[in-house]
N, C-alpha and C positions, 0 to 999 in steps of 0.2 A: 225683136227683129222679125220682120216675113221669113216664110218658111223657105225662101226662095233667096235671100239675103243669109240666115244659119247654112243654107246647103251651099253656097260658094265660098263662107268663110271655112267651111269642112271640108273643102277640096281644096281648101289656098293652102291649108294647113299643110307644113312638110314642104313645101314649093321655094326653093330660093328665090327672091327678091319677093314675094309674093306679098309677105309682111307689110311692108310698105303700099304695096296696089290696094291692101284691106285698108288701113289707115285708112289713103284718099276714098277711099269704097265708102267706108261707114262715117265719113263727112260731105259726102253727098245732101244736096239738097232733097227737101220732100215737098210735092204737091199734091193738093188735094181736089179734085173737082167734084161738084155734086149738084142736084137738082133736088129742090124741097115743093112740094105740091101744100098749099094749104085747105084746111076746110073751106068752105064756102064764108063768104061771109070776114075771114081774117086774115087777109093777103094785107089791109094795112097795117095789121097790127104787126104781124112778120116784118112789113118793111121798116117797122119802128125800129122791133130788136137787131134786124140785122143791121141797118145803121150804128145803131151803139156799139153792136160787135165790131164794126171795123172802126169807127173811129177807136174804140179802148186798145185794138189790135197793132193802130199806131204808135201806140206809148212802148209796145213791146217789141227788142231788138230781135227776138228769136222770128217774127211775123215779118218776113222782107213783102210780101205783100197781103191783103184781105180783098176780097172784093166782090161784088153781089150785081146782076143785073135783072131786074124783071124782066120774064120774057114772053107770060103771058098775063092775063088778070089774077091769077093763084098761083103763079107759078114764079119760081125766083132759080138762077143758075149762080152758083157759087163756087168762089176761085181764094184755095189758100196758097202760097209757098213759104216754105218754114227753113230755117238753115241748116237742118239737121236730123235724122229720124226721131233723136231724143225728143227736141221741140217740139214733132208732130204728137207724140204720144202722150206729152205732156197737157198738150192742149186741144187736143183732136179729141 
């Protein structure tokens, strides 16, 4: 868990009904966004792999979404949402 997700489970602690507000807390969705720069030269090979990544992404229930857009000639922006922190960490 982020350090920021342990410090509000450590202040839930002791809170009546609070128990419960963690439950739905640490069933929270998780997204990922990121920017990858490629060398020179292997922006298509990136867009090979990342293709494969999201279609294999589909088979998996824990990936409600994968997704990738070129946005310059090397540059690619990428978009995960996972159902769960556990799934991020799993496959993140």
């Amino acid at each position: 868990a982020s350090e920021s997700v342990r410090e509000y489970r450590r202040r839930a602690d002791g809170i009546p009904g609070m128990s419960e507000l963690r439950m739905e807390h640490d069933m929270a969705k998780v997204s990922m966004i990121g920017m990858i720069t490629c060398q020179d030269g292997k922006a298509d090979g990136m867009a090979a792999v990342l293709t494969r990544m999201v279609t294999a992404a589909s088979d998996e229930p824990v990936a409600e979404i994968c997704s990738y857009h070129r946005v310059a000639d090397d540059s690619f922006a990428f978009f995960a949402l996972m159902t769960d922190e556990s799934a991020m960490q799993q496959h993140g």
